[in-house]
C-alpha positions as CSV (number, residue, x, y, z in Angstrom):
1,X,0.2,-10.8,21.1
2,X,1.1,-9.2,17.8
3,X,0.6,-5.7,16.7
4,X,1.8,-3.1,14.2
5,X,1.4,0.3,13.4
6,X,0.2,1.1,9.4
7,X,1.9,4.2,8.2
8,X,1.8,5.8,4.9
9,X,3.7,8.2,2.7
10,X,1.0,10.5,1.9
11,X,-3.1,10.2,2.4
12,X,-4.7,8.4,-0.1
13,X,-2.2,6.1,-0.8
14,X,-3.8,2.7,0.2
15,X,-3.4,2.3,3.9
16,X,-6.8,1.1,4.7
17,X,-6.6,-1.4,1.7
18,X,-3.3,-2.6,2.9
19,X,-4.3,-2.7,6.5
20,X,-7.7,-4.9,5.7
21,X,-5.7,-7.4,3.3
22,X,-2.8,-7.9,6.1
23,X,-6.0,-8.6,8.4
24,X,-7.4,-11.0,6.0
25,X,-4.1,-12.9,5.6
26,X,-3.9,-13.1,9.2
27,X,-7.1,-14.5,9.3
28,X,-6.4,-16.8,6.9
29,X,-3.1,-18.3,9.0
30,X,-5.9,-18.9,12.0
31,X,-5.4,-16.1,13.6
32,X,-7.9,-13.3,15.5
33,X,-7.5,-10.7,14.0
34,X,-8.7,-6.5,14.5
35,X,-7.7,-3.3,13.0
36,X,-8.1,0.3,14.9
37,X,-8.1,3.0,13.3
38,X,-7.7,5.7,16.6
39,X,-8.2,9.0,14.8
40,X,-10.6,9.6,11.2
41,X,-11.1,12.8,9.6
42,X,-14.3,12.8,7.5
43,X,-17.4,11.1,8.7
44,X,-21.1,10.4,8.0
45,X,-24.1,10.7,10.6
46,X,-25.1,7.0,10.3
47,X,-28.2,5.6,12.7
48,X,-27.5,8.6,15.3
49,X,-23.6,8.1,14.9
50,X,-20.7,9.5,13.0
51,X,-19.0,6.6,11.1
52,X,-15.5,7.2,8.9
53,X,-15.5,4.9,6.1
54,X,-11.8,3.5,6.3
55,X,-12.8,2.6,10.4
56,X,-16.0,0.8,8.2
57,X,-13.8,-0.8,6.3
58,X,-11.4,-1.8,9.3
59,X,-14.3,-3.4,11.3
60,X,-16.2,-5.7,8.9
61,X,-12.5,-6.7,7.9
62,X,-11.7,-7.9,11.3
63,X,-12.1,-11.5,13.6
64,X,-15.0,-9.4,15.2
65,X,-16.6,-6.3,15.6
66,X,-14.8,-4.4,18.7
67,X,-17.4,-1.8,18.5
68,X,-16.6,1.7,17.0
69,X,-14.9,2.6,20.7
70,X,-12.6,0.9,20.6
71,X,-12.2,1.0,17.1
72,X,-12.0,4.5,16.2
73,X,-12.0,6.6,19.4
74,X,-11.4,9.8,17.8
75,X,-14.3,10.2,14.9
76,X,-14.0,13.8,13.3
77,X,-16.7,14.6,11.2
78,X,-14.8,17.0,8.4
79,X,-12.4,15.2,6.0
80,X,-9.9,17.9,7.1
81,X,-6.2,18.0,8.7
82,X,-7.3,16.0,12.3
83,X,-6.1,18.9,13.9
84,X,-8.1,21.2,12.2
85,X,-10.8,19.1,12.2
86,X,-10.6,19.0,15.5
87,X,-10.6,22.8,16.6
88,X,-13.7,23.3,14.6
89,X,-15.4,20.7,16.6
90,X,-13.9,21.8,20.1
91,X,-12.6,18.0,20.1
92,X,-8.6,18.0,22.1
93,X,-7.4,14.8,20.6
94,X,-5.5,12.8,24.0
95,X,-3.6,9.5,23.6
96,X,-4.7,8.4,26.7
97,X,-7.8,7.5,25.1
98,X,-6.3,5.8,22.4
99,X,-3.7,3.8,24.6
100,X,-6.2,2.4,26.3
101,X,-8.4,1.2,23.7
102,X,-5.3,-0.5,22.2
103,X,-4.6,-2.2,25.4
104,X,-8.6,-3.7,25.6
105,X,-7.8,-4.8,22.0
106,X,-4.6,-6.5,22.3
107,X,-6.2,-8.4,25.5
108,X,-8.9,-9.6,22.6
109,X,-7.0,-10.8,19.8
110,X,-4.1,-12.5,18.5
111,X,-3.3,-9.4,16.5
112,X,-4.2,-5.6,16.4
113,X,-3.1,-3.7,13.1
114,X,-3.4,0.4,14.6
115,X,-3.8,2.4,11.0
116,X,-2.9,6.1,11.4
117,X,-3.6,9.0,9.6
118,X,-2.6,10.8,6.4
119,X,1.2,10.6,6.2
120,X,3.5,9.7,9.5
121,X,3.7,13.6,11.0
122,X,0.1,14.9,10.7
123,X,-0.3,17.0,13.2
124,X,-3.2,15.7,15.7
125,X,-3.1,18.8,18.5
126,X,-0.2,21.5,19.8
127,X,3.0,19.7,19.7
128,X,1.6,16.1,19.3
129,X,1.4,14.6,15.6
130,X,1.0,10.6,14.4
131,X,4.2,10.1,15.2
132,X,4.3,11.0,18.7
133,X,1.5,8.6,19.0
134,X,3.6,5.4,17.3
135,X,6.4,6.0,19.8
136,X,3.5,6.1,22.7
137,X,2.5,2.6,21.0
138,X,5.6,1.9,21.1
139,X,4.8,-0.6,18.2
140,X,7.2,-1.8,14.7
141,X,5.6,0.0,11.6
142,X,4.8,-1.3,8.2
143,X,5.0,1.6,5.6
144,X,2.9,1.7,2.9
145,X,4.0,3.7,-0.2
146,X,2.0,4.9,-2.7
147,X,3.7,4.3,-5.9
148,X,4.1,7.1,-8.3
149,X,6.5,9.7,-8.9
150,X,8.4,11.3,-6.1
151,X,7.8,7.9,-4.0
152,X,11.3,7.4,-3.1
153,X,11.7,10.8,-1.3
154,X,8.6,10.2,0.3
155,X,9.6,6.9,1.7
156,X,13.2,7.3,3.0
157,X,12.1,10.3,4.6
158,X,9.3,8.4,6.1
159,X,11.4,5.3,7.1
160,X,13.7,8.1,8.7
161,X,11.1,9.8,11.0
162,X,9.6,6.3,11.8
163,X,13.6,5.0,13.5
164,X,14.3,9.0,14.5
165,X,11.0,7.9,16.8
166,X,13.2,4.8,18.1
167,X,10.9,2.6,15.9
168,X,11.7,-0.4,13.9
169,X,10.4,-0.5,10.2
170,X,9.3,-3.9,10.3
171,X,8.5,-3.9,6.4
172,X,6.7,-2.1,3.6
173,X,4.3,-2.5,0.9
174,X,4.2,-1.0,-2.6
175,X,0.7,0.6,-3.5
176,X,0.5,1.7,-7.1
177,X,-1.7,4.9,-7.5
178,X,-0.4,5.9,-10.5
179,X,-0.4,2.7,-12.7
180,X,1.5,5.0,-15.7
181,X,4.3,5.7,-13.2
182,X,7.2,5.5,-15.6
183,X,10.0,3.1,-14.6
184,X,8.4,1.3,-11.5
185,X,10.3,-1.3,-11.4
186,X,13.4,0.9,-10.9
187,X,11.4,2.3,-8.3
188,X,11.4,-0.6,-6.4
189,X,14.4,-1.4,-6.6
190,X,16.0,1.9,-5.1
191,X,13.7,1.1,-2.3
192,X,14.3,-2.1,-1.5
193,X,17.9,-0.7,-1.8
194,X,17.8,1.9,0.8
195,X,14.7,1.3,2.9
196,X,16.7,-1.6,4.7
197,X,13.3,-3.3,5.5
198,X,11.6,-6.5,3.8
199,X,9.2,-5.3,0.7
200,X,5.6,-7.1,2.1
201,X,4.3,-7.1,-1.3
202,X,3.9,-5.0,-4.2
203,X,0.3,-4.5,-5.3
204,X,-0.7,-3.5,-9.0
205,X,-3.5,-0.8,-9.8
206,X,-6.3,-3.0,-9.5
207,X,-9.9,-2.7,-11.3
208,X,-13.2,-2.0,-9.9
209,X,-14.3,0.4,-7.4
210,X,-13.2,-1.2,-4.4
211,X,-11.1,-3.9,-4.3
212,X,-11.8,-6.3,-1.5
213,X,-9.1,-7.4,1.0
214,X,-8.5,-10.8,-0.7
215,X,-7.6,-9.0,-4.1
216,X,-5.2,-7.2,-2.4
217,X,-3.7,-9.8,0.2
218,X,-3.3,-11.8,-3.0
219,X,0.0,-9.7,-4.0
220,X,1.6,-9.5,-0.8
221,X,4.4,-11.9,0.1
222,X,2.8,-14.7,1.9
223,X,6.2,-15.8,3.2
224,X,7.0,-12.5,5.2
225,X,4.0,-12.4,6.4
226,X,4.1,-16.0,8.0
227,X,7.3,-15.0,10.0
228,X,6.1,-11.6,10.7
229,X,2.5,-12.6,11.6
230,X,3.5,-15.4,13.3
231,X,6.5,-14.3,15.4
């Protein structure tokens, strides 16, 4: 069994969109495929229960629907700092929860992408943040970045906390938010200079609303993925 945890420089930088299209590649090379999402901040009462719409996103872009449980054990209803979040709503956010979910998903599929939340420290609880939860998944990371100015601090920082953990950066995608960053392409290449990780893809601003997984899977590096997907 495969599995990867889906970190990102910053919230809002495309992690969910990233995390669907590396599902629907996988699905494409034959493979069952599931994303969790183990803690949301910012949810909607739907049919008598809170859903997150990244989690949404993560289950219809899946093999099959693990059921939100699994899924997305901690659902916080504010889209608010977890931790925060979770004070107001007298939630204590425990990994022991999350590991097992992970374990029942990795005994269902071929493999389970675990997206986390905001940027790679977010605090989740007292002395516990998103990356105290990787190192518990003991899992290789792909690091999304969110293209625009002040990217690269962002990511070698990043790609530092993620091997201080004792994780591997097993690659990283390029998400353009700001499509009138100046000089992107210079960008890119003082990443893949000093990230020391395979670039997965780089993926333009792309039109519409919402792009669906398949846009976005379209401009990641199909041959990465086949030796990373398929290892």
């Amino acid at each position: 069994m495969t599995a990867y945890f889906i970190a990102g420089t910053d919230t809002e930088i495309g992690k969910t969109f990233v995390t669907c299209a590396l599902l629907h590649a996988a699905r494409a090379r034959g493979l069952s495929a599931v994303g969790m999402k183990p803690i949301a901040a910012g949810a909607d009462l739907v049919g008598g229960e809170l859903i997150n719409e990244d989690a949404a996103r993560l289950r219809a872009a899946g093999s099959f629907d693990p059921g939100l449980a699994l899924l997305n054990p901690y659902c916080l209803k504010s889209p608010i700092a977890p931790h925060i979040a979770a004070a107001e709503e007298g939630v204590a956010i425990d990994p022991a929860p999350i590991l097992a979910a992970f374990a029942k998903l990795q005994a269902q599929a071929e493999l389970v992408l675990v997206e986390g939340v905001g940027g790679f420290r977010v605090p989740l609880g007292k002395g516990y943040d998103t990356a105290d939860l990787a190192r518990d998944l003991a899992l290789p990371v792909i690091l999304v970045v969110g293209m625009r100015l002040g990217c690269i601090n962002h990511a070698l920082l990043t790609a530092q906390a993620i091997r201080a953990r004792g994780l591997a950066l097993a690659g990283w995608v390029g998400n353009t938010v700001d499509a009138t960053q100046p000089h992107q392409a210079d960008n890119l290449t003082a990443l893949a200079d000093r990230l020391n990780a395979p670039c997965w893809g780089v993926v333009p601003r792309l039109g519409g609303s919402a792009p669906g997984a398949a846009d976005v899977a379209s401009h990641l590096n199909t041959a990465e993925l086949h030796t990373a997907l398929l290892a």
